[in-house]
Backbone as CSV, one residue per row, in Angstrom:
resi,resn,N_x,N_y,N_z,CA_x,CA_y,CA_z,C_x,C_y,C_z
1,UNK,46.444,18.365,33.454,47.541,18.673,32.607,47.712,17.607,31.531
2,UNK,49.010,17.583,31.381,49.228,16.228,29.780,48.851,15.049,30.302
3,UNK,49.250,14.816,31.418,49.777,13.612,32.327,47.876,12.860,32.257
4,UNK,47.073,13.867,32.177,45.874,13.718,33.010,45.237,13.464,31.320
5,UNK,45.440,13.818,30.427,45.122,14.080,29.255,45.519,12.546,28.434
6,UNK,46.737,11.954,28.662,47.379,11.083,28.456,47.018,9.210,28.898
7,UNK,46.453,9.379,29.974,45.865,8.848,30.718,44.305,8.235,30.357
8,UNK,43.840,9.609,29.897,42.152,9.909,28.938,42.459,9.186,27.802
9,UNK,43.635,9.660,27.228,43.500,8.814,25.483,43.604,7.585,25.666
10,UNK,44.678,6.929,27.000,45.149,5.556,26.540,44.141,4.637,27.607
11,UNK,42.921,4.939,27.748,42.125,4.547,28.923,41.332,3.738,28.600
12,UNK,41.005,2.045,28.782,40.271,1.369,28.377,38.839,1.948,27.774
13,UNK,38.323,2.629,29.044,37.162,2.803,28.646,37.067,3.729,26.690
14,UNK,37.765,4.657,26.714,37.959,5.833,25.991,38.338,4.931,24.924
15,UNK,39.910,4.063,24.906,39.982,3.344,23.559,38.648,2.267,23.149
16,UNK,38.053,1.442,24.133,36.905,0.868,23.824,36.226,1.673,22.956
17,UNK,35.405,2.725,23.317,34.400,3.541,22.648,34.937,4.206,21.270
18,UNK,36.480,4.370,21.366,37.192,4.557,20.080,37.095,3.841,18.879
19,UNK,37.827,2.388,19.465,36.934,1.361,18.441,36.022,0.911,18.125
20,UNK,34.857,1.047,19.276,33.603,0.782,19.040,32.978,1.942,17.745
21,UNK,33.255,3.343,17.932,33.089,4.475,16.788,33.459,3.736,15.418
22,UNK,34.558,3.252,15.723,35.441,2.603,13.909,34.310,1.703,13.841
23,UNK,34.454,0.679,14.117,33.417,-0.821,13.961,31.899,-0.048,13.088
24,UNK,31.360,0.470,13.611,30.484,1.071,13.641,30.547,1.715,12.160
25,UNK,31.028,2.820,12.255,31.901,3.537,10.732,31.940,2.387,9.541
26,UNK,32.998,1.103,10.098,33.322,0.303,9.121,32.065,-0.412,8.663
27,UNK,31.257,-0.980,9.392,29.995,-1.700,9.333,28.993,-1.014,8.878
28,UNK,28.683,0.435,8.604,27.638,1.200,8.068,28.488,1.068,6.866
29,UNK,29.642,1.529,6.479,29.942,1.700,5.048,30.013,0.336,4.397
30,UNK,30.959,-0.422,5.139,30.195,-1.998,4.455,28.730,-2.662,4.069
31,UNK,27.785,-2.061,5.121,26.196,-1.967,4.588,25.929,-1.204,3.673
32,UNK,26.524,0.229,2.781,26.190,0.698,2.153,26.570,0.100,0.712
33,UNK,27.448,-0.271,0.436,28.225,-0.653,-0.225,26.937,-2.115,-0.484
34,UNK,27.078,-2.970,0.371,26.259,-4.269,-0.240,24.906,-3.562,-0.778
35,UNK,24.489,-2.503,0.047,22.785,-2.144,-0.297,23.197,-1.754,-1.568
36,UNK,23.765,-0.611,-2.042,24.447,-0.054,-3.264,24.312,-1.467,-4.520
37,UNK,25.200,-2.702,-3.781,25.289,-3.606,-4.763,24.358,-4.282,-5.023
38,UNK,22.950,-4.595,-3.932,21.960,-5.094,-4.152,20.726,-4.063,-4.945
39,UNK,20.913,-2.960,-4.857,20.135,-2.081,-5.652,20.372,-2.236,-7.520
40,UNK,22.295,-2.275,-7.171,22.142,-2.529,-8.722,22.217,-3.931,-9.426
41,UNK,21.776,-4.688,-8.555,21.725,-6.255,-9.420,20.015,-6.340,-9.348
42,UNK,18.985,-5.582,-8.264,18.138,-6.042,-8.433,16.987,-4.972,-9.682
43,UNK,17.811,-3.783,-10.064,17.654,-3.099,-11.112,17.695,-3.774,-12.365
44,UNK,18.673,-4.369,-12.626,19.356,-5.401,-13.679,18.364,-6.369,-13.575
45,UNK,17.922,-7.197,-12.430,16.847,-8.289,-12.544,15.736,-7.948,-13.003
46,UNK,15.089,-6.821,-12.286,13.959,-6.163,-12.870,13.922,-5.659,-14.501
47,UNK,15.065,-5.361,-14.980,14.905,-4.774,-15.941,14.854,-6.091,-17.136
48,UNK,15.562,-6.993,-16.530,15.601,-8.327,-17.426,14.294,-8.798,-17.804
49,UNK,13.663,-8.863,-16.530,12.065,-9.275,-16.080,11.255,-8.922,-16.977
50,UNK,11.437,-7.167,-16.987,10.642,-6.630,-17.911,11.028,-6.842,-19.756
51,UNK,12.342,-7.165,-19.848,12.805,-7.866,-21.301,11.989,-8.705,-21.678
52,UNK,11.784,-10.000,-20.759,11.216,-11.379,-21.281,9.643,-11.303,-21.221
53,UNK,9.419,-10.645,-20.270,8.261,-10.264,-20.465,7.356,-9.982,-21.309
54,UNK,8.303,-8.828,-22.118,7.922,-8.144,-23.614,7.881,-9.352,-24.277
55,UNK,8.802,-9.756,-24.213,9.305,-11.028,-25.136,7.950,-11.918,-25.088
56,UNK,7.752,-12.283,-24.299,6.643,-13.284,-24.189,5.548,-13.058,-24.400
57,UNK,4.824,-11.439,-24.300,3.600,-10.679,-24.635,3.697,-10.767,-25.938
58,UNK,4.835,-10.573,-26.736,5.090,-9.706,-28.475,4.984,-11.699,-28.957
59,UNK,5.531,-12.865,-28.061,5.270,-13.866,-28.933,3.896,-14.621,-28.783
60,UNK,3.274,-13.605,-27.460,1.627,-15.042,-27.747,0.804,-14.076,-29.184
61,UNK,1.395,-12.658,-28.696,0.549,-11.680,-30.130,0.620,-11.821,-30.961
62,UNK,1.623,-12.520,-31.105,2.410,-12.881,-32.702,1.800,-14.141,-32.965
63,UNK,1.339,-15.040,-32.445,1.077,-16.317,-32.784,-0.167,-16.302,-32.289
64,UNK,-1.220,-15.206,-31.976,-2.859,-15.535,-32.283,-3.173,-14.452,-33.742
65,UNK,-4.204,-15.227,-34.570,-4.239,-14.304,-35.804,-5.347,-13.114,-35.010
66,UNK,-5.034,-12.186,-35.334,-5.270,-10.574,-35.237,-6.756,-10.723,-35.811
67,UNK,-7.961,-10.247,-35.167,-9.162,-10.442,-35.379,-9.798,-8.987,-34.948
68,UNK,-10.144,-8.358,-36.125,-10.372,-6.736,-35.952,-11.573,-6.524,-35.413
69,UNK,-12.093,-5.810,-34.266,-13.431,-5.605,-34.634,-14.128,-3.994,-35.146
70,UNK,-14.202,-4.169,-36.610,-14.814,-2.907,-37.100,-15.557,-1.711,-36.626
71,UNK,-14.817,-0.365,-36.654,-16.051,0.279,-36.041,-15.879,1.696,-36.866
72,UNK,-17.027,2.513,-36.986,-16.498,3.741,-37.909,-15.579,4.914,-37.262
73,UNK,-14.250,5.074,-37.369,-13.350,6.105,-36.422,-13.152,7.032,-37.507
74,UNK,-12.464,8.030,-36.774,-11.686,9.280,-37.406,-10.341,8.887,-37.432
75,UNK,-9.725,8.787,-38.398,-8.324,8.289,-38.099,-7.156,9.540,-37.842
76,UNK,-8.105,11.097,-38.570,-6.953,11.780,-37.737,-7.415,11.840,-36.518
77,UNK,-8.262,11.732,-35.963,-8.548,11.868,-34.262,-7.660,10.977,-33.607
78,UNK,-7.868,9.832,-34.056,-6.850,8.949,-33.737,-5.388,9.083,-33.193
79,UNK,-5.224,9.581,-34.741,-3.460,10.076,-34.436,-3.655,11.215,-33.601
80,UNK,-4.544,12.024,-33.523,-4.486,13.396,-32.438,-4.307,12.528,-30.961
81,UNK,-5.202,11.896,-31.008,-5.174,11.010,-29.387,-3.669,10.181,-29.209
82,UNK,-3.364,9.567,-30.121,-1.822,9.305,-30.227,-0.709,9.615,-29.587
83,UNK,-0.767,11.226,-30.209,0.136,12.492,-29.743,0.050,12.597,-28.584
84,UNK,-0.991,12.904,-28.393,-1.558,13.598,-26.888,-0.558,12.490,-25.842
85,UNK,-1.231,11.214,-25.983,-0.855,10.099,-25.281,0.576,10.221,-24.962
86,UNK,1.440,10.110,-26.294,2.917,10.382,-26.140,3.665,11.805,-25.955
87,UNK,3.126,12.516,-25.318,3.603,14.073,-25.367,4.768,14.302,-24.552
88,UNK,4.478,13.490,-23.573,6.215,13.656,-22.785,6.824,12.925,-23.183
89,UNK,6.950,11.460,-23.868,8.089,10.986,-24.417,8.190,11.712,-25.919
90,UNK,7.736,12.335,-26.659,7.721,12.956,-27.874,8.959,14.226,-26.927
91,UNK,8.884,15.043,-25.829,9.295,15.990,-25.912,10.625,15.653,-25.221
92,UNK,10.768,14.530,-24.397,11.784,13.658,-23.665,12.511,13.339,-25.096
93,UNK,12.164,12.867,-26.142,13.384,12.588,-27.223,13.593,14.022,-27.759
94,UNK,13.148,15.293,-27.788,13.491,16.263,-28.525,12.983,16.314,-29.833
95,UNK,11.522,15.902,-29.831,11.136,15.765,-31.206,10.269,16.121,-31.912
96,UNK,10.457,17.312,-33.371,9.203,17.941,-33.121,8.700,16.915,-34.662
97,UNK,7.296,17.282,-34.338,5.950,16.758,-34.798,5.114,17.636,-36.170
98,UNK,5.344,17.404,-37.258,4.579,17.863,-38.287,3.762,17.032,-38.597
99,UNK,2.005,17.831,-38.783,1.082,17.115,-39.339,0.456,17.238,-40.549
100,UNK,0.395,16.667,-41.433,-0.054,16.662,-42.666,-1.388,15.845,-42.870
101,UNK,-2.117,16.451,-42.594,-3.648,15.191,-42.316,-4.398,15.676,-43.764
102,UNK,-5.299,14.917,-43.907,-6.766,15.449,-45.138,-7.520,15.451,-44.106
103,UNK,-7.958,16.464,-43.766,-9.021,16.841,-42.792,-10.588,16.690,-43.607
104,UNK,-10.519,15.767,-44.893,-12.042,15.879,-45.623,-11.753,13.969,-45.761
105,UNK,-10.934,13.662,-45.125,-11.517,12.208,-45.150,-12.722,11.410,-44.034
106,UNK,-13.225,10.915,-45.049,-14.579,10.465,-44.032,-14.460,9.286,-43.159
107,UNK,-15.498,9.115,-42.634,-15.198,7.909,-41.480,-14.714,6.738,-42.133
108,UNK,-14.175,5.914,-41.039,-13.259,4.743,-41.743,-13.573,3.557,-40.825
109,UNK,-14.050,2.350,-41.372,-13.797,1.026,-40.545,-12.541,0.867,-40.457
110,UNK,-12.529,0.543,-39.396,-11.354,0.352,-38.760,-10.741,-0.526,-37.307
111,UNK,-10.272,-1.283,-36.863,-10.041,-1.267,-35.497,-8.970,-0.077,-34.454
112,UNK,-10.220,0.401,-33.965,-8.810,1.174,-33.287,-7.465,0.950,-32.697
113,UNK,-7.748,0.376,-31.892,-7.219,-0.394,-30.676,-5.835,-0.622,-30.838
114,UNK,-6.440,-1.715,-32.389,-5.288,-2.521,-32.930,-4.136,-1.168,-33.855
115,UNK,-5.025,-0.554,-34.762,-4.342,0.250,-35.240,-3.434,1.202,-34.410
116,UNK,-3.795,1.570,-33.350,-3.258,2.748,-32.564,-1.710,1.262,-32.054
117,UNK,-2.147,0.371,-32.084,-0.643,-0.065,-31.333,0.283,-0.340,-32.640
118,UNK,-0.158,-0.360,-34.017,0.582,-0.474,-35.299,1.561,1.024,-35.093
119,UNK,0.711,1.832,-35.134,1.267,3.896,-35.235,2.246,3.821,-33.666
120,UNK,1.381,3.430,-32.883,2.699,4.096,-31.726,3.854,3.040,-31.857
121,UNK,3.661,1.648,-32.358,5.074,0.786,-32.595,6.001,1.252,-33.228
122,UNK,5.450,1.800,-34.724,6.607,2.853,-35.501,6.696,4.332,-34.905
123,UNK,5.889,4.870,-34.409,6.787,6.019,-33.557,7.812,6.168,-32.694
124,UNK,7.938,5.078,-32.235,8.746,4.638,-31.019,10.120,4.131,-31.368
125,UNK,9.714,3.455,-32.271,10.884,2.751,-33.334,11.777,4.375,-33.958
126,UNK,11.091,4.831,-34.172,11.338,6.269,-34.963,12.211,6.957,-33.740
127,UNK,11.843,7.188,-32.534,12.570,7.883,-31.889,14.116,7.105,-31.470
128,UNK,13.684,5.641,-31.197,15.004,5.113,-31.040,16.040,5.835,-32.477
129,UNK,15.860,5.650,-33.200,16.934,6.182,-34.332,17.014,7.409,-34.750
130,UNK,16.251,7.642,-33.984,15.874,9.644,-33.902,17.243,9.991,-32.780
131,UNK,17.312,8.921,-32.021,18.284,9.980,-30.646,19.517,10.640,-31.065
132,UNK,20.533,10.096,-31.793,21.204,10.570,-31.739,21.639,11.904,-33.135
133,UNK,20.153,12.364,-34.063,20.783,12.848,-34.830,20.274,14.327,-34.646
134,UNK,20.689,15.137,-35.609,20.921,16.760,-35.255,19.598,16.818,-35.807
135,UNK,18.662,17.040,-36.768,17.172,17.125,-36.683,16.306,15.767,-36.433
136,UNK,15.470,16.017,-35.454,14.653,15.375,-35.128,13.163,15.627,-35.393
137,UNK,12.608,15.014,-36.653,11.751,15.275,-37.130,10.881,14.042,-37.345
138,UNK,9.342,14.078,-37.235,8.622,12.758,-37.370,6.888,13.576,-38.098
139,UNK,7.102,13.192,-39.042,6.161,13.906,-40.355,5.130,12.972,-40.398
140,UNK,3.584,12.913,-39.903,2.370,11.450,-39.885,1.329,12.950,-41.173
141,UNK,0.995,11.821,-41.785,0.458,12.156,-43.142,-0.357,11.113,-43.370
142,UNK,-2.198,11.785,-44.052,-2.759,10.986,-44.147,-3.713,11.454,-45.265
143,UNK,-4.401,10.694,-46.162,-5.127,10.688,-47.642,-5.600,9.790,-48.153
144,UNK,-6.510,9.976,-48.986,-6.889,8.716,-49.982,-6.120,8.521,-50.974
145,UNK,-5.458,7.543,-51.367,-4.531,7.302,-52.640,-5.391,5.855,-53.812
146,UNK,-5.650,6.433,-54.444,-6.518,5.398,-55.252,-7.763,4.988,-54.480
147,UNK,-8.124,5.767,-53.850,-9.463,4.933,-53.422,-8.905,4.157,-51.847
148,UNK,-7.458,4.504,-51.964,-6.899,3.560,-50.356,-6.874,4.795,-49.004
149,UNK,-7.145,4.093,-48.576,-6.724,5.011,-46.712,-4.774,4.778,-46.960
150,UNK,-4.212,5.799,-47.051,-2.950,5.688,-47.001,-2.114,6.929,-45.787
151,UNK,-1.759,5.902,-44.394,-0.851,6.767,-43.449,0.375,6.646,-43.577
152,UNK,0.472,7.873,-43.741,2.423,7.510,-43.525,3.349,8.322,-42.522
153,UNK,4.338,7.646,-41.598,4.722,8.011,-40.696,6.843,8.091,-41.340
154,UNK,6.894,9.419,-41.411,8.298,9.545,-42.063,9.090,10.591,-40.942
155,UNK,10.345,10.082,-40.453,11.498,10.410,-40.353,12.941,10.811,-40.765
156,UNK,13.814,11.621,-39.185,14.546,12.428,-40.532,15.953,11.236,-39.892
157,UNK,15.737,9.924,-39.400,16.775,9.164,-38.877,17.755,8.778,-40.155
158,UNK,18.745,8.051,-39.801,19.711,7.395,-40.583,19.800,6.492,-42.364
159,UNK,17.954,5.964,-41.904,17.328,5.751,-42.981,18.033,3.897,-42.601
160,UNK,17.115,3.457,-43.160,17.468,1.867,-43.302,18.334,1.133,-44.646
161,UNK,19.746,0.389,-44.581,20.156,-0.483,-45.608,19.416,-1.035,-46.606
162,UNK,19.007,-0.591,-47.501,18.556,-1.412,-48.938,18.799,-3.029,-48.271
163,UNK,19.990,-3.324,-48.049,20.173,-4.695,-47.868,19.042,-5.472,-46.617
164,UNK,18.841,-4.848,-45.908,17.805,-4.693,-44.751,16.614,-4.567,-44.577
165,UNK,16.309,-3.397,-45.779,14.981,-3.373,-45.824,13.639,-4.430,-46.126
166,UNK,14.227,-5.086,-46.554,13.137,-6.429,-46.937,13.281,-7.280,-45.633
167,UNK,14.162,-7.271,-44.897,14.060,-8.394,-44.127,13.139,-7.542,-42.185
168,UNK,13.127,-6.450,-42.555,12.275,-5.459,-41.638,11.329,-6.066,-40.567
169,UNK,10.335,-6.860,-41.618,9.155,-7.306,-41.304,9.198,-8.657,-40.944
170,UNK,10.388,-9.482,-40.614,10.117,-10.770,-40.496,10.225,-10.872,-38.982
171,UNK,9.942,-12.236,-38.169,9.768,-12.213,-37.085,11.283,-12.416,-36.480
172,UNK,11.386,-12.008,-35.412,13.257,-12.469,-34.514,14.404,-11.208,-35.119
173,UNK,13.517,-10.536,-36.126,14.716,-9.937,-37.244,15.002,-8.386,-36.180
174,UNK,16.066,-8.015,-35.841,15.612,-6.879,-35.119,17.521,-5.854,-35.398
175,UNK,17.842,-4.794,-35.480,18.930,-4.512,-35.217,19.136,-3.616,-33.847
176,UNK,18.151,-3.526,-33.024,18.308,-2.949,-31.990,18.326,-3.948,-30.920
177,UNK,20.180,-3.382,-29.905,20.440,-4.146,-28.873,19.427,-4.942,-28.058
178,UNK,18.090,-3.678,-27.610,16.965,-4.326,-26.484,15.573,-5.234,-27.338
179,UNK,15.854,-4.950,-28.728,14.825,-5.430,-29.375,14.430,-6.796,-29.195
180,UNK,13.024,-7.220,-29.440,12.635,-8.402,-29.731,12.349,-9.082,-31.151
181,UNK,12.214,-8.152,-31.973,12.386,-8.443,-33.630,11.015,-8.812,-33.828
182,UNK,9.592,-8.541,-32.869,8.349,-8.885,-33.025,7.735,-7.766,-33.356
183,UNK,7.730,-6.444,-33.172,7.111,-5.653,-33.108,6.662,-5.435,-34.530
184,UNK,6.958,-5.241,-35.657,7.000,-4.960,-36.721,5.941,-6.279,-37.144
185,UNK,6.779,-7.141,-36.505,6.244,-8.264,-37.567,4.403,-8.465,-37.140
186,UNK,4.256,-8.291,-35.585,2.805,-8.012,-35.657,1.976,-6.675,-36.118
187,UNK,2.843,-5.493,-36.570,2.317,-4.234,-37.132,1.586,-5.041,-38.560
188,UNK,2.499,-5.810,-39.151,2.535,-6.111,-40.504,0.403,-7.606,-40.808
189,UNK,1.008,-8.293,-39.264,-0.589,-8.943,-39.283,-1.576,-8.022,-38.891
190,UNK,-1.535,-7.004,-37.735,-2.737,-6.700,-37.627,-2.809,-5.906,-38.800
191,UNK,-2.205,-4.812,-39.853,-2.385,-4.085,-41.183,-3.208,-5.491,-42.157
192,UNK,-2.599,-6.351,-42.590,-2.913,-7.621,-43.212,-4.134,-7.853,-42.385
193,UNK,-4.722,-7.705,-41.081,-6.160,-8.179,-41.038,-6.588,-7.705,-41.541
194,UNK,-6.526,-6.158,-41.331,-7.404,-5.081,-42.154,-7.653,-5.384,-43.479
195,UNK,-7.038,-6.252,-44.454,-6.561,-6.238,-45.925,-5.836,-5.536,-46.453
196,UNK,-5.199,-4.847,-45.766,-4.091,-3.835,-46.226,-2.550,-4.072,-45.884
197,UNK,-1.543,-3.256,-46.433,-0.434,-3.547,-46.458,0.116,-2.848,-45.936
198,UNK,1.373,-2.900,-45.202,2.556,-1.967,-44.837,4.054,-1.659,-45.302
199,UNK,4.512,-1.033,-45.524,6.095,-1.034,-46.453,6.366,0.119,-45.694
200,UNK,8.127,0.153,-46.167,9.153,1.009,-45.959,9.732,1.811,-47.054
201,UNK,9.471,3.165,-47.166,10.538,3.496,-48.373,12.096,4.467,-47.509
202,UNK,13.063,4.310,-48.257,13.972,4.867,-47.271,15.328,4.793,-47.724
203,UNK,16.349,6.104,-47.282,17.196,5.772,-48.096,18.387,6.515,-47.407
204,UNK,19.572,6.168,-47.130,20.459,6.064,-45.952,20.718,7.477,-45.824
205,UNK,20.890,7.633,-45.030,20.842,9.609,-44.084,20.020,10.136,-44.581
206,UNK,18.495,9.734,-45.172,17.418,10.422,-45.443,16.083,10.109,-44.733
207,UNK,16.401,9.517,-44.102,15.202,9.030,-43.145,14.468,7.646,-43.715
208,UNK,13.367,7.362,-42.622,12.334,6.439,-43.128,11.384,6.716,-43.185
209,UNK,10.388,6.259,-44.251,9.137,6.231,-44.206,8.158,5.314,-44.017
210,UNK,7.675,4.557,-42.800,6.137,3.944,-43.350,5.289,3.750,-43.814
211,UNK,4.530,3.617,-44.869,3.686,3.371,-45.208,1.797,2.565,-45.122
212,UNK,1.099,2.879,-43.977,-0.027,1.964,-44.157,-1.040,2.083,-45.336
213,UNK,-1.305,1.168,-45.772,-2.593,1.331,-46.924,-3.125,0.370,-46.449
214,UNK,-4.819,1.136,-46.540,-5.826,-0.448,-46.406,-6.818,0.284,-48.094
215,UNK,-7.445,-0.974,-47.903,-8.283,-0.413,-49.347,-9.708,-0.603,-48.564
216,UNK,-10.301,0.702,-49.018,-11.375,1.439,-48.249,-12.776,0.287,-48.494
217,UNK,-12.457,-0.240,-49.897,-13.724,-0.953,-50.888,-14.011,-2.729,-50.030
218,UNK,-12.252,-2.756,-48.958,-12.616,-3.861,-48.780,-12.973,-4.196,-47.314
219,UNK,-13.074,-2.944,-46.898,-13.362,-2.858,-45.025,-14.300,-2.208,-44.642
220,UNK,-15.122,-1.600,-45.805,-16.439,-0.723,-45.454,-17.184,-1.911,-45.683
């Protein structure tokens, strides 16, 4: 009956195992909670890790001179292999891809290697300022202009400050929170090994454009 029932609830053994249940309860959720907190500080460490890291890769690159080694490529193949490479982060930012190639340009000395990390540095750059706007567009175009190999990689982002634009290419210079302010500035030596140049044309809510030129007369 109650009496017998009453007896059960208030019964050493029964309240023991009662609190032993809580303890238990309290001590798993207190373990979850620290694991929880150690997951997200050691996310944060890792992710730091991988900051300085960059940091430290983008400054030994930056401070050995860029030494090409010539070989005859296709440079739209190039950019085709490019694409390919980036196809899920191209479709992860929402971004579509127009190509404008001269499919009658002939082979080109060139370093690949080096070049392919110049093109995917400004693509990448491109999508960061690509995220947040209503067309997302990234236009790679390629021709002879005077006798020059001229690529150009244009967007439909925010477009860069006149006041800004010159200072683009220098080293530390960066306006993005995670940036290292190197990337550019080694796009700009390995282009300059080649003998060629790189620029920006661009003009605020009209996007940016890149520019590579090498001159064909001085790398064949």
């Amino acid at each position: 009956g109650c009496s017998e029932m009453v007896k059960l609830l208030t019964s050493r053994e029964y309240l023991d195992a009662y609190f032993a249940q809580k303890d238990i309860a309290t001590t798993r959720d207190l373990l979850y909670r620290r694991l929880w907190e150690f997951k997200k500080y050691t996310q944060f460490i890792m992710r730091e890790i991988d900051r300085l890291e960059r940091i430290v890769k983008n400054m030994l690159a930056y401070t050995r001179q860029p030494e090409p080694h010539l070989r005859e490529e296709n440079v739209n193949q190039l950019l085709e292999e490019i694409l390919t490479f980036m196809t899920d982060e191209i479709a992860k930012n929402g971004v579509t891809v127009v190509r404008e190639l001269d499919l009658t340009l002939p082979q080109i000395k060139f370093d690949a290697a080096m070049m392919r990390q110049v093109i995917i540095n400004i693509i990448q750059n491109a999508f960061h300022f690509l995220a947040d706007r209503p067309v997302r567009k990234l236009t790679l175009a390629t021709g002879l202009v005077n006798g020059n190999l001229e690529i150009k990689i244009a967007d439909t982002g925010p477009g860069i400050p006149k006041d800004i634009q010159p200072r683009i290419f220098e080293p530390f210079f960066t306006t993005k929170a995670s940036g290292t302010g190197l990337g550019l500035a080694i796009c700009q030596r390995i282009v300059e090994s080649h003998q060629g140049k790189i620029a920006v044309q661009s003009e605020l809510e009209q996007g940016a454009t890149f520019i590579i030129d090498v001159p064909l007369n001085k790398i064949n």
